[in-house]
C-alpha positions, 0 to 999 in steps of 0.5 A: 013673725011668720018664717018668710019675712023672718028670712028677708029680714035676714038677708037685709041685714046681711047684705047691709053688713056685707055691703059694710065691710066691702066699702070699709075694705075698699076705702082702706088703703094700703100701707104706705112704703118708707124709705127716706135717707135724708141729712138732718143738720142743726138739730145735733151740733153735727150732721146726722144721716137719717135713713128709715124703711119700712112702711106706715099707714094712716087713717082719719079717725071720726072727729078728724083725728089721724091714726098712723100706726107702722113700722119703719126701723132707723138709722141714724149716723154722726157724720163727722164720725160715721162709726157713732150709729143708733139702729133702732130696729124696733121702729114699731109705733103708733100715734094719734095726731090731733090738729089744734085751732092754733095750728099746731098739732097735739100728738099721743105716740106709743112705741119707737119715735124720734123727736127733731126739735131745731137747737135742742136736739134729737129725741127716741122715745120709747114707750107712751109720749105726748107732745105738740108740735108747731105749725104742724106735724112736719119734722123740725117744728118746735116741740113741747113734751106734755108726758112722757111715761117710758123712756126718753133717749138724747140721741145727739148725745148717744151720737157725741 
């Protein structure tokens, strides 16, 4: 191959790959900031105030799976006694949700979660977890632990 095409060559596929990267750049969004502060009742057999801040950022993975990744510490306080707090300032996590035919949603998290589940309660998970959630992956569907390797914390009761 003589050196002149040799160059082309290379100046191809180094536009190609620049090209590549600039539209990976450009299609990726930037964190999403989080600062919710919200009431959760009927998880705890009392009111719990849950504010979060940080921020997160998911992305749609081939096949459609989404990757949120972030960092959002929490706090939540027993309303009917506000001295009983959880700060989890870890707030590191990860998670890749999977959309299952039935609607519901198959979710492999590491790092810091809590888990609203209606009549049983508020759960930190610390570690790897793997869970479904019904109808969706909106805080307060039913949830099923599938696995759960590290620790699983039962925040109502931390909060008693």
């Amino acid at each position: 191959m003589n050196v002149s095409l040799q160059r082309t060559l290379m100046a191809c596929v180094l536009a190609v790959t620049l090209a590549l990267v600039a539209a990976e750049g450009a299609l990726a969004a930037p964190p999403e900031p989080s600062n919710d502060s919200y009431t959760a009742e009927g998880y705890c057999s009392f009111p719990v105030l849950v504010e979060q801040t940080g921020q997160f950022k998911d992305r749609v993975l081939p096949g459609g799976e989404i990757l949120r990744t972030g960092h959002t510490p929490i706090t939540l306080t027993n309303l009917d006694d506000p001295e009983n707090q959880l700060i989890d300032h870890g707030g590191g996590f990860a998670g890749r949700i999977t959309m299952l035919e039935n609607g519901d949603v198959l979710v492999v998290a590491t790092g810091h979660n809590f888990l609203f589940d209606p009549g049983e309660g508020i759960f930190m998970t610390v570690g790897r977890a793997e869970f479904t959630v019904a109808s969706g992956p909106e805080v307060g569907g039913d949830i099923t632990i599938l696995e759960s390797q590290g620790r699983l914390l039962d925040v109502c009761a931390l909060l008693a």
